[in-house]
mmCIF file of the N, C-alpha and C atoms, coordinates in Angstrom:
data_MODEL
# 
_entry.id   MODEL 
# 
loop_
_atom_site.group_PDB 
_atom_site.id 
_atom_site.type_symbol 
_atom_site.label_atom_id 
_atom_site.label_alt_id 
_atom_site.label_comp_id 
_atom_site.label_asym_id 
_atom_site.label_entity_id 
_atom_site.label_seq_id 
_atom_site.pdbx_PDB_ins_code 
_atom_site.Cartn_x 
_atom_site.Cartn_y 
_atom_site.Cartn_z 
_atom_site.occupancy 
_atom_site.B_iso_or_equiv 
_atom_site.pdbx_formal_charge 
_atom_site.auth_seq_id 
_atom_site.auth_comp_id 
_atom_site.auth_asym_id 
_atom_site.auth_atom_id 
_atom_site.pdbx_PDB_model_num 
ATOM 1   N N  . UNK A 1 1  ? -6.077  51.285 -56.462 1.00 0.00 ? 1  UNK A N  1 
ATOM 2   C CA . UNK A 1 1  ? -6.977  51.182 -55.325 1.00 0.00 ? 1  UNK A CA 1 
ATOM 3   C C  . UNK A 1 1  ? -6.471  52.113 -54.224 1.00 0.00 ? 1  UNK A C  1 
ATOM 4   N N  . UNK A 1 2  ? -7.566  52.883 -53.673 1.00 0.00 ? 2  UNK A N  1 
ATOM 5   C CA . UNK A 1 2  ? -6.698  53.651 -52.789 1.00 0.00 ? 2  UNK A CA 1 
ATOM 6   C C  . UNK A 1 2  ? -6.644  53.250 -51.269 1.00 0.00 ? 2  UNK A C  1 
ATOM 7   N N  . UNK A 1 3  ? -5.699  53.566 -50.616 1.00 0.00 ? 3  UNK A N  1 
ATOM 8   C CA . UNK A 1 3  ? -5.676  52.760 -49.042 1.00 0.00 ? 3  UNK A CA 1 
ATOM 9   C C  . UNK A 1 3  ? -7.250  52.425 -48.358 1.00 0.00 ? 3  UNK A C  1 
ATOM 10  N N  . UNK A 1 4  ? -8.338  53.743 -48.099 1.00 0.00 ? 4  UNK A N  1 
ATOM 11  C CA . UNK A 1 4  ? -9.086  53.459 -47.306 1.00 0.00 ? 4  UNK A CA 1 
ATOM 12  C C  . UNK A 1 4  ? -9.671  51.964 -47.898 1.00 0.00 ? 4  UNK A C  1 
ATOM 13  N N  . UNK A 1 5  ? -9.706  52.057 -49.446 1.00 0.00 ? 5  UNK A N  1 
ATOM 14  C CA . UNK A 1 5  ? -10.562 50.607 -49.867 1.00 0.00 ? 5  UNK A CA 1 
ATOM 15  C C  . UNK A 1 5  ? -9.413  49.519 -49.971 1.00 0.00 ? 5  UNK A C  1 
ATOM 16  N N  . UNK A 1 6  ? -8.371  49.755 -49.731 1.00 0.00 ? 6  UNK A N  1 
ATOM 17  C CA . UNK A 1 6  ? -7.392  48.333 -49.319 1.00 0.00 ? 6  UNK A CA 1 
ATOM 18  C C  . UNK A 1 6  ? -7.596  47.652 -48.164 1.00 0.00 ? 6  UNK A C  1 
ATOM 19  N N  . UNK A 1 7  ? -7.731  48.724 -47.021 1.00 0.00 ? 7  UNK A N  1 
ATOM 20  C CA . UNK A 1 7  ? -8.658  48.171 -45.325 1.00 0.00 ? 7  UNK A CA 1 
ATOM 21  C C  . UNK A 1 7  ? -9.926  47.975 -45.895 1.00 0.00 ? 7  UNK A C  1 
ATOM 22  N N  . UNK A 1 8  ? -10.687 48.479 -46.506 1.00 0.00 ? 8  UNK A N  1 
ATOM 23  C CA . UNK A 1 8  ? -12.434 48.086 -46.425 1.00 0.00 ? 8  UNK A CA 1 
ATOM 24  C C  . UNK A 1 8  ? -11.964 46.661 -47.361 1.00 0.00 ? 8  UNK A C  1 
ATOM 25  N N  . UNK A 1 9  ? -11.070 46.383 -48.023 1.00 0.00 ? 9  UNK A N  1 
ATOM 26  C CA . UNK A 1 9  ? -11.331 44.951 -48.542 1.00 0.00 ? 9  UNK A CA 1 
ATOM 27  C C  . UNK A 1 9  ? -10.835 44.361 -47.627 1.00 0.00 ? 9  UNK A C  1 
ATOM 28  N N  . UNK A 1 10 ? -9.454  44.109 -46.912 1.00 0.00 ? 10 UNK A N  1 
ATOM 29  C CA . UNK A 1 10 ? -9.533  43.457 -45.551 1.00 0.00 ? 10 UNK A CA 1 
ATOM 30  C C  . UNK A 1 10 ? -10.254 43.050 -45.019 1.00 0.00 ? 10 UNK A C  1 
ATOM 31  N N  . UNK A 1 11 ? -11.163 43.743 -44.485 1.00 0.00 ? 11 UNK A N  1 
ATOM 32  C CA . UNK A 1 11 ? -11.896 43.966 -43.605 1.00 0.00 ? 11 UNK A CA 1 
ATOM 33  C C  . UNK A 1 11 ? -12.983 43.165 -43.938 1.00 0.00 ? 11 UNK A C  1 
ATOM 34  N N  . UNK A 1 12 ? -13.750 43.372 -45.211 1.00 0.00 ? 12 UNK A N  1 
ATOM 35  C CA . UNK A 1 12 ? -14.454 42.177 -45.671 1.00 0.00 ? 12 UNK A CA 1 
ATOM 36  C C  . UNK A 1 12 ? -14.114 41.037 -45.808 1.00 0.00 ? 12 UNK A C  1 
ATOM 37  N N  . UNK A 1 13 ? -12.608 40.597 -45.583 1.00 0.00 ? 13 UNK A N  1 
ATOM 38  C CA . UNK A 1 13 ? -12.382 39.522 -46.171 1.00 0.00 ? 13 UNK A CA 1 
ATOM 39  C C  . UNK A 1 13 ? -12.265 38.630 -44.424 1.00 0.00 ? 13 UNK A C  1 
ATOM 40  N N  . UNK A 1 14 ? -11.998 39.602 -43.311 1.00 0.00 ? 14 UNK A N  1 
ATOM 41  C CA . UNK A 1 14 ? -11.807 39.338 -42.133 1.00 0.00 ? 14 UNK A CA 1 
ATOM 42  C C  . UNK A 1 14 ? -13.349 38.499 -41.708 1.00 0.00 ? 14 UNK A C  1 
ATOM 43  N N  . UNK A 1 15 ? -14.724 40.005 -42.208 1.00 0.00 ? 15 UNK A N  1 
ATOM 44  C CA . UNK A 1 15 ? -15.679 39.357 -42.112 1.00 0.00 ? 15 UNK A CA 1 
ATOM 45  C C  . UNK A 1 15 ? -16.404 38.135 -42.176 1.00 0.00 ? 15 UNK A C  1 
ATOM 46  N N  . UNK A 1 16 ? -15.702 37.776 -43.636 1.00 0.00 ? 16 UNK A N  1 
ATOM 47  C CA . UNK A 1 16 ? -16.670 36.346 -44.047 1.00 0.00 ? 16 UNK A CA 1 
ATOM 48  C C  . UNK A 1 16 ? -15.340 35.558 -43.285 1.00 0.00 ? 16 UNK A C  1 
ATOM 49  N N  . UNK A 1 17 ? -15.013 35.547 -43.023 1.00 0.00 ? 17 UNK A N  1 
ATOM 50  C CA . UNK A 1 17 ? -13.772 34.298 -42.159 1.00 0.00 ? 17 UNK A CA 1 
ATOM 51  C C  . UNK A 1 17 ? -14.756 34.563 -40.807 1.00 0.00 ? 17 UNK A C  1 
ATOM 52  N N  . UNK A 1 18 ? -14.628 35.590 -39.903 1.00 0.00 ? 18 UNK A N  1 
ATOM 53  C CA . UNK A 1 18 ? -15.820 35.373 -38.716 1.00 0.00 ? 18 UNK A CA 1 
ATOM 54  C C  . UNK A 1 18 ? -17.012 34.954 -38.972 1.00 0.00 ? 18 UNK A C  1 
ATOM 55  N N  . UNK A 1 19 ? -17.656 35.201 -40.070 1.00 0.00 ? 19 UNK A N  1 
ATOM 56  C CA . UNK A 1 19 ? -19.078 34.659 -40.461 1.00 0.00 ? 19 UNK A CA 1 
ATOM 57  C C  . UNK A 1 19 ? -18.873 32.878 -40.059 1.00 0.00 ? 19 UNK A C  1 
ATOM 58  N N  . UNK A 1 20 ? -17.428 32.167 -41.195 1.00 0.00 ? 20 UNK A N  1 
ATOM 59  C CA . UNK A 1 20 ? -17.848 30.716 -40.959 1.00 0.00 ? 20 UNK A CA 1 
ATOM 60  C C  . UNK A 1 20 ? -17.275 30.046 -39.898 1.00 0.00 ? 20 UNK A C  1 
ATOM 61  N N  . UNK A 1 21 ? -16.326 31.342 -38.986 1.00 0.00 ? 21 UNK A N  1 
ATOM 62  C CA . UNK A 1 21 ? -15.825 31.054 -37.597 1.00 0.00 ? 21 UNK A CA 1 
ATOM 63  C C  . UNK A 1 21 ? -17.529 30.459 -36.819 1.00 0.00 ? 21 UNK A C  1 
ATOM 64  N N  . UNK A 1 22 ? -17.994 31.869 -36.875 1.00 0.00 ? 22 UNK A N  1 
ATOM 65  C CA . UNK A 1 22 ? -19.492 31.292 -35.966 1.00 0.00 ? 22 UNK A CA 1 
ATOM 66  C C  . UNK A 1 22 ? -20.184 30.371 -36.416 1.00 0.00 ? 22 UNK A C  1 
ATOM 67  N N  . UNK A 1 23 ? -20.236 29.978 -37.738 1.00 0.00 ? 23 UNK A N  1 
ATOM 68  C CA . UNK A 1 23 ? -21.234 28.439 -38.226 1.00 0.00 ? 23 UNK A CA 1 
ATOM 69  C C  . UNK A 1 23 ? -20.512 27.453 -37.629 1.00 0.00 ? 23 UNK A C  1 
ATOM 70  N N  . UNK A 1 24 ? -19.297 27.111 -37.560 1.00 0.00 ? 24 UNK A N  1 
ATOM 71  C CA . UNK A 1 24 ? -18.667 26.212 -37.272 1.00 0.00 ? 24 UNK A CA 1 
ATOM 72  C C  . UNK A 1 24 ? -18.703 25.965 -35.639 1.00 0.00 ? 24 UNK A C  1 
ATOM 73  N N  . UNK A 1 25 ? -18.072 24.640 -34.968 1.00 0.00 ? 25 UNK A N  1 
ATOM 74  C CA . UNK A 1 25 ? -17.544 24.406 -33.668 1.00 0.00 ? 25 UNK A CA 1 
ATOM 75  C C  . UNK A 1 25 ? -16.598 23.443 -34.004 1.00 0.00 ? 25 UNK A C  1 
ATOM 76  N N  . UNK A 1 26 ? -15.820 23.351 -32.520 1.00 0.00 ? 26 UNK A N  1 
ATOM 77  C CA . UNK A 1 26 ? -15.142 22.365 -32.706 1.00 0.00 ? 26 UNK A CA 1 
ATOM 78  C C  . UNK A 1 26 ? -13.091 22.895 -32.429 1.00 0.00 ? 26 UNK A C  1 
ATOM 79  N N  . UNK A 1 27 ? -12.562 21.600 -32.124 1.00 0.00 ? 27 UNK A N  1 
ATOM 80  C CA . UNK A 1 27 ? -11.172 22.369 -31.719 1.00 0.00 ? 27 UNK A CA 1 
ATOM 81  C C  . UNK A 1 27 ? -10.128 22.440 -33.094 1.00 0.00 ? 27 UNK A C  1 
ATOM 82  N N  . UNK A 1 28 ? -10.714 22.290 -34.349 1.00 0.00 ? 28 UNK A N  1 
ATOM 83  C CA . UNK A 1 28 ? -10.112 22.980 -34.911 1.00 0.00 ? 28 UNK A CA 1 
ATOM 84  C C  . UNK A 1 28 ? -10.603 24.414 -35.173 1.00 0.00 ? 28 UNK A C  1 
ATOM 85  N N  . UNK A 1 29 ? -11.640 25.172 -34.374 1.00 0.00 ? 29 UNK A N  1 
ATOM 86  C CA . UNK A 1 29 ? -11.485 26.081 -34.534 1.00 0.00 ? 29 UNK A CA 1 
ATOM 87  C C  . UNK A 1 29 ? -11.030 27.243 -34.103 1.00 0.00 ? 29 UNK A C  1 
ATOM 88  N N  . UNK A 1 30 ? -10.457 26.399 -32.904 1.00 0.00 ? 30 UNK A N  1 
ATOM 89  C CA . UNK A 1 30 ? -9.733  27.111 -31.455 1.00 0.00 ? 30 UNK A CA 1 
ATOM 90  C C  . UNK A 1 30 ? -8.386  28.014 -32.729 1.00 0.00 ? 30 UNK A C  1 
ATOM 91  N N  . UNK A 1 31 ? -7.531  27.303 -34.024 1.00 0.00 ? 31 UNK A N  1 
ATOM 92  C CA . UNK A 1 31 ? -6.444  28.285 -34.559 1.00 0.00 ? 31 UNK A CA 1 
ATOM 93  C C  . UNK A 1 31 ? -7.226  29.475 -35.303 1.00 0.00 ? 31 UNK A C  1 
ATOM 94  N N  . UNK A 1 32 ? -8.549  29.094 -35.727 1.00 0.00 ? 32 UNK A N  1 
ATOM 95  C CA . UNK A 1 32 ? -9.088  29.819 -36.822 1.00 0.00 ? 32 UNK A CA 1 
ATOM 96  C C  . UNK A 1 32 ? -9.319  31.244 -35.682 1.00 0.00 ? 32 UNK A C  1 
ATOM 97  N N  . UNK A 1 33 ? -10.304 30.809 -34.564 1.00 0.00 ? 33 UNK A N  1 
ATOM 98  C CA . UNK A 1 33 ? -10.726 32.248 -33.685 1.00 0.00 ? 33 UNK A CA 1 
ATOM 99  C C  . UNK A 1 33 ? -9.198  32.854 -33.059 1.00 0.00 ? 33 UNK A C  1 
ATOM 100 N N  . UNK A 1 34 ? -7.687  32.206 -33.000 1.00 0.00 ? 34 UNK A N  1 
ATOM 101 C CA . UNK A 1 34 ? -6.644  32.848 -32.850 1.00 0.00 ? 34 UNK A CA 1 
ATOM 102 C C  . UNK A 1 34 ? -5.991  33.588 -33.801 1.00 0.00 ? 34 UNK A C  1 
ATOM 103 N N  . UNK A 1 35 ? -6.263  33.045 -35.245 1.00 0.00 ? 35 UNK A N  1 
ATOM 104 C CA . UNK A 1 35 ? -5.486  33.999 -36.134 1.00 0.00 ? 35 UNK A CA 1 
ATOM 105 C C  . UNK A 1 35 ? -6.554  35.314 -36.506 1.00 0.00 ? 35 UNK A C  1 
ATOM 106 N N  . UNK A 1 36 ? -8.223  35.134 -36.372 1.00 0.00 ? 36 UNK A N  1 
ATOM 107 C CA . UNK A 1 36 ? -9.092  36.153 -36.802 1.00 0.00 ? 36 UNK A CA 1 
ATOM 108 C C  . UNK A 1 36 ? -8.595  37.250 -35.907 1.00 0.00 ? 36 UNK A C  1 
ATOM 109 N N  . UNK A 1 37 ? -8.285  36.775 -34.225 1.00 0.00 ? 37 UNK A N  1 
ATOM 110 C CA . UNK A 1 37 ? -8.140  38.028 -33.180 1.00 0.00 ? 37 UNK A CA 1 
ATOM 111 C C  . UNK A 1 37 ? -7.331  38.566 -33.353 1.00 0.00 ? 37 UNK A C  1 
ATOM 112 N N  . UNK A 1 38 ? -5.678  37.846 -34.208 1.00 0.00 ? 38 UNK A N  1 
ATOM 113 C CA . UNK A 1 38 ? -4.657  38.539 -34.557 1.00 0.00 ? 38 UNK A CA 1 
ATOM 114 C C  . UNK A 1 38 ? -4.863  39.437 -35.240 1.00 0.00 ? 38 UNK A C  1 
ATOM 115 N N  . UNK A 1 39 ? -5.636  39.285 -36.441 1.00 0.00 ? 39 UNK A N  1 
ATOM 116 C CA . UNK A 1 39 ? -5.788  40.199 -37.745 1.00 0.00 ? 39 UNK A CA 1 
ATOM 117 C C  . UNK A 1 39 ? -6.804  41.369 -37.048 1.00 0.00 ? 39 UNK A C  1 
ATOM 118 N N  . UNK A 1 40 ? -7.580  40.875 -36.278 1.00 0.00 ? 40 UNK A N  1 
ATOM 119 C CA . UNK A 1 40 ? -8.136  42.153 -35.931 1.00 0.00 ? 40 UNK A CA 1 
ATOM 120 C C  . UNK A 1 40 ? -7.530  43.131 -35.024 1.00 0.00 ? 40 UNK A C  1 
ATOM 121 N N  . UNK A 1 41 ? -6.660  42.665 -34.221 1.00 0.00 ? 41 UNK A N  1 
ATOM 122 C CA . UNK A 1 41 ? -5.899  43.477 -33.476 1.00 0.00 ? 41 UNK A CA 1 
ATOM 123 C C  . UNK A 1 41 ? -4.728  44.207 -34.306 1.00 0.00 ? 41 UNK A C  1 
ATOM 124 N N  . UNK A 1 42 ? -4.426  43.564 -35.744 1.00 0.00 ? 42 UNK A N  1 
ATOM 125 C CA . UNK A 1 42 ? -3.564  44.175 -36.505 1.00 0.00 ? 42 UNK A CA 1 
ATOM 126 C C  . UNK A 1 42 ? -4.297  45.238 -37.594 1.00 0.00 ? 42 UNK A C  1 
ATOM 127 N N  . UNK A 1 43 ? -5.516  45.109 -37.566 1.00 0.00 ? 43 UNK A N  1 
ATOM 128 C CA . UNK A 1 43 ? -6.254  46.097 -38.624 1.00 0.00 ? 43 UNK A CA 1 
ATOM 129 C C  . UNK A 1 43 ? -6.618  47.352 -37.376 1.00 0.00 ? 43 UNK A C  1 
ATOM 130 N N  . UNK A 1 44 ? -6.910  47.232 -36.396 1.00 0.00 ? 44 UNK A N  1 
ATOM 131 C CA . UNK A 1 44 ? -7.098  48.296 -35.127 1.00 0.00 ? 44 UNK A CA 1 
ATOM 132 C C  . UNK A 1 44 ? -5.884  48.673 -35.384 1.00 0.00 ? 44 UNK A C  1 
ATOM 133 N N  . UNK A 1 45 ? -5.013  48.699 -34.912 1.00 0.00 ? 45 UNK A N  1 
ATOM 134 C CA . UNK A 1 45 ? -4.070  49.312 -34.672 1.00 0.00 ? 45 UNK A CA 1 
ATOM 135 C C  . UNK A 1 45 ? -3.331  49.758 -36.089 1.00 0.00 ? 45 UNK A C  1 
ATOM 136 N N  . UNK A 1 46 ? -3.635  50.034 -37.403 1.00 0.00 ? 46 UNK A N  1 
ATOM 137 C CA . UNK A 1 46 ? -3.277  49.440 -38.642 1.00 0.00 ? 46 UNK A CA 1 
ATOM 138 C C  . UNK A 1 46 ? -3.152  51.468 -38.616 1.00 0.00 ? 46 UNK A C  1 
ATOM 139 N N  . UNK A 1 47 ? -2.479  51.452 -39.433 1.00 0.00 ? 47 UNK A N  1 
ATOM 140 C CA . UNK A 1 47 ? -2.308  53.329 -39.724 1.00 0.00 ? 47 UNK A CA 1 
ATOM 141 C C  . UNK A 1 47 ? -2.537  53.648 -41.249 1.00 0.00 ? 47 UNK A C  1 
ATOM 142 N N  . UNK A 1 48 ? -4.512  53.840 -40.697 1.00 0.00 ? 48 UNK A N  1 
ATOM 143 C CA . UNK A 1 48 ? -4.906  53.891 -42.246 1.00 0.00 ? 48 UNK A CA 1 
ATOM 144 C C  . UNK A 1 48 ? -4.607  54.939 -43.478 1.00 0.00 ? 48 UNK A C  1 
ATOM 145 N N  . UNK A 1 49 ? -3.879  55.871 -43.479 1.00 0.00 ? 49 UNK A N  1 
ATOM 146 C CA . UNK A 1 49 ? -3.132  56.858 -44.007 1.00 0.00 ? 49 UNK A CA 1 
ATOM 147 C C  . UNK A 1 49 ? -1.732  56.004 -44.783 1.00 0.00 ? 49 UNK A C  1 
ATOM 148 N N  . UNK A 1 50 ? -1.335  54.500 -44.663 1.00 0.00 ? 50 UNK A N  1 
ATOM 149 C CA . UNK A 1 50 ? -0.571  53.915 -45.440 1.00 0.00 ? 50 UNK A CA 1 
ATOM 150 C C  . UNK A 1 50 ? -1.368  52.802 -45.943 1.00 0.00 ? 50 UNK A C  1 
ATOM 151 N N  . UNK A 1 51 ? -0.982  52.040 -47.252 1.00 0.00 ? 51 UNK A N  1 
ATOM 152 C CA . UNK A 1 51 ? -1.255  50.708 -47.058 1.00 0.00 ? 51 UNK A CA 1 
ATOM 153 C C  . UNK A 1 51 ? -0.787  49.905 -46.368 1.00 0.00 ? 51 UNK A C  1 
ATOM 154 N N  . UNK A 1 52 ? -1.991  48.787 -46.013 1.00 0.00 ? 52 UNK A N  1 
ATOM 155 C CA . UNK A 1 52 ? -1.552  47.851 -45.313 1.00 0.00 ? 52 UNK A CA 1 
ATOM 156 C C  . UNK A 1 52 ? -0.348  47.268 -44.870 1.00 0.00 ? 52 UNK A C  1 
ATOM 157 N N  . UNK A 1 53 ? 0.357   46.999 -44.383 1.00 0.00 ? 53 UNK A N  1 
ATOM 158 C CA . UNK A 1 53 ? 1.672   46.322 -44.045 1.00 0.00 ? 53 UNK A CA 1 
ATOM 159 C C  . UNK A 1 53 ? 1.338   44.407 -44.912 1.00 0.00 ? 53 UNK A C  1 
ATOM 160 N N  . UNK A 1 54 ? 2.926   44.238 -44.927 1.00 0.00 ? 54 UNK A N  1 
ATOM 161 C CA . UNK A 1 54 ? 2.729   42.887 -44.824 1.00 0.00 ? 54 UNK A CA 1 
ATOM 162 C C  . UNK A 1 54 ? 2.416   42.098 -44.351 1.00 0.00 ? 54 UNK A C  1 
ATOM 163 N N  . UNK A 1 55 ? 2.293   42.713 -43.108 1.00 0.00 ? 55 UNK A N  1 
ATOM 164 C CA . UNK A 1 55 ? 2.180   41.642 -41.960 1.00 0.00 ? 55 UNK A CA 1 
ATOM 165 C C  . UNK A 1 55 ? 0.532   41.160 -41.663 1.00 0.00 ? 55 UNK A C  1 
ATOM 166 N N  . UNK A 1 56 ? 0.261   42.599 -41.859 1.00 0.00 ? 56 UNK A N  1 
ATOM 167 C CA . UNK A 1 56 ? -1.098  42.524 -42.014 1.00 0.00 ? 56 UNK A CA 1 
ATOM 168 C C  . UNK A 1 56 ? -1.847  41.536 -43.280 1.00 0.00 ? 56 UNK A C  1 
ATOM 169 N N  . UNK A 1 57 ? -1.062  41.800 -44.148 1.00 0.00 ? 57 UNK A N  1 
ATOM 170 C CA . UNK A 1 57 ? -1.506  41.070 -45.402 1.00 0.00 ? 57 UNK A CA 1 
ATOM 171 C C  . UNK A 1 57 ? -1.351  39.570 -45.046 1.00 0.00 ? 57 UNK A C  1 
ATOM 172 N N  . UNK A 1 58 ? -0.094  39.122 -44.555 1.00 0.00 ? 58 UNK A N  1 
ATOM 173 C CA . UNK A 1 58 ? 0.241   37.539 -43.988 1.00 0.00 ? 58 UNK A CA 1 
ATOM 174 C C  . UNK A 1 58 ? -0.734  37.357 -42.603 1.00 0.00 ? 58 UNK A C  1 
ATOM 175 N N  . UNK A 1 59 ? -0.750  37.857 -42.321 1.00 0.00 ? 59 UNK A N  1 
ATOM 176 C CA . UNK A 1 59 ? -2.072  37.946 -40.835 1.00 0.00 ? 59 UNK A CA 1 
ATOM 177 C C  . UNK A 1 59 ? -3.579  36.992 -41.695 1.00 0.00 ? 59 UNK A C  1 
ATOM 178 N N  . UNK A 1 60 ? -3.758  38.191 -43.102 1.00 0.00 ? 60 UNK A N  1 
ATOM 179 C CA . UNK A 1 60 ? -5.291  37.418 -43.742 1.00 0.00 ? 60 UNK A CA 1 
ATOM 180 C C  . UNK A 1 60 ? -4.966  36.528 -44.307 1.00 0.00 ? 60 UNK A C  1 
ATOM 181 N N  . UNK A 1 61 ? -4.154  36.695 -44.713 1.00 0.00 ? 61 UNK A N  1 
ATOM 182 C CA . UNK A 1 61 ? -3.846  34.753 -46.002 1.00 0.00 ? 61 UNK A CA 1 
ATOM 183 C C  . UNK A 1 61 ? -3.892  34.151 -44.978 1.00 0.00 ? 61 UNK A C  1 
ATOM 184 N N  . UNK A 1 62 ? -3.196  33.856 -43.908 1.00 0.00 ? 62 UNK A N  1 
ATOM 185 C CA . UNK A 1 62 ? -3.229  33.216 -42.807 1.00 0.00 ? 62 UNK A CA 1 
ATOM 186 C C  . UNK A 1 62 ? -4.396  32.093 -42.362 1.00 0.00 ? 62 UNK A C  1 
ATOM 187 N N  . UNK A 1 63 ? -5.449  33.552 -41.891 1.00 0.00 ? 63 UNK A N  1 
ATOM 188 C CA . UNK A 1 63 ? -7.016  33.226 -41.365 1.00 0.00 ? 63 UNK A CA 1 
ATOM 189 C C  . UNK A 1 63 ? -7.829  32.714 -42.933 1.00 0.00 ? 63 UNK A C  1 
ATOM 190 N N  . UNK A 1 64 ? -7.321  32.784 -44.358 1.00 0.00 ? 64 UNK A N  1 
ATOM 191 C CA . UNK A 1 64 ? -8.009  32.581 -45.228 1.00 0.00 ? 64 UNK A CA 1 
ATOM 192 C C  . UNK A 1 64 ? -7.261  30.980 -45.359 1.00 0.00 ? 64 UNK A C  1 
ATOM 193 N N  . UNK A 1 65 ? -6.142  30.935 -45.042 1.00 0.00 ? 65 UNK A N  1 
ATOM 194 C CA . UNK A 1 65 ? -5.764  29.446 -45.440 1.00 0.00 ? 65 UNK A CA 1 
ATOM 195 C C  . UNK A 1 65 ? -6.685  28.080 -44.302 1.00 0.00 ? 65 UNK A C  1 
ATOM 196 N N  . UNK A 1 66 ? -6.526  28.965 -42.930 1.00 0.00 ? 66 UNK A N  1 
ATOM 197 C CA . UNK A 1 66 ? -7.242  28.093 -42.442 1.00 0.00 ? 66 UNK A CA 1 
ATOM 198 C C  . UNK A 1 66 ? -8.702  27.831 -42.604 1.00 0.00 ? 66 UNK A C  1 
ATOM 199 N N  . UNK A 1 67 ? -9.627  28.498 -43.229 1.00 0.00 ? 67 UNK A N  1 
ATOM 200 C CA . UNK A 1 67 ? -10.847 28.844 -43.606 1.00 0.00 ? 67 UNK A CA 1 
ATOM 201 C C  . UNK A 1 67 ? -10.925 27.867 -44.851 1.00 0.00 ? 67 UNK A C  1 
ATOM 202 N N  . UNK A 1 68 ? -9.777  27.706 -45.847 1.00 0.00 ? 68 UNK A N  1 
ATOM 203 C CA . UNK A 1 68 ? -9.826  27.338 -46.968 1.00 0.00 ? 68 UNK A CA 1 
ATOM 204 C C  . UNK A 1 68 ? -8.625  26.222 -46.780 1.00 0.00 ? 68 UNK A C  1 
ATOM 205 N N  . UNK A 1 69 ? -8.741  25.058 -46.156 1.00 0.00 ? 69 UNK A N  1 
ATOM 206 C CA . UNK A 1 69 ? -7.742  23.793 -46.347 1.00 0.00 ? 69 UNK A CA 1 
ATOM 207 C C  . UNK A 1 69 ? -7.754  23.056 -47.457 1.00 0.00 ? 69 UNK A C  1 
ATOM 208 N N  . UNK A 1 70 ? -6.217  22.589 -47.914 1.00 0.00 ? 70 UNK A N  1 
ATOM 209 C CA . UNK A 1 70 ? -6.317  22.390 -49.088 1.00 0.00 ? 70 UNK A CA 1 
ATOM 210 C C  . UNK A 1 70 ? -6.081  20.661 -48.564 1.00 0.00 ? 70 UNK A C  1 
# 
């Protein structure tokens, strides 16, 4: 896979997490809209000429765990 489509999958995956950010309310969603702003402030600033960082990668599992409680 090459980098630009390692961010364009991110990036989709950031999407549908804001998609069920906005269906939802409520104060559990006060961590979900804090970890989405993280990841997006970490994909902005992200230096698309490498892959992703880890951090970045732990940034989406992150916003996907809270999206997805087990």
């Amino acid at each position: 896979m090459a980098v630009n489509d390692d961010f364009a999958e991110l990036k989709l995956r950031l999407r549908k997490a804001e998609d069920l950010l906005q269906q939802g309310a409520g104060v559990e969603q006060v961590a979900l809209a804090q970890a989405i702003s993280r990841t997006r402030r970490l994909v902005r600033d992200a230096d698309r000429s490498r892959a992703p960082t880890a951090q970045l990668r732990d940034a989406i599992s992150a916003v996907e765990a809270l999206t997805h409680p087990h």
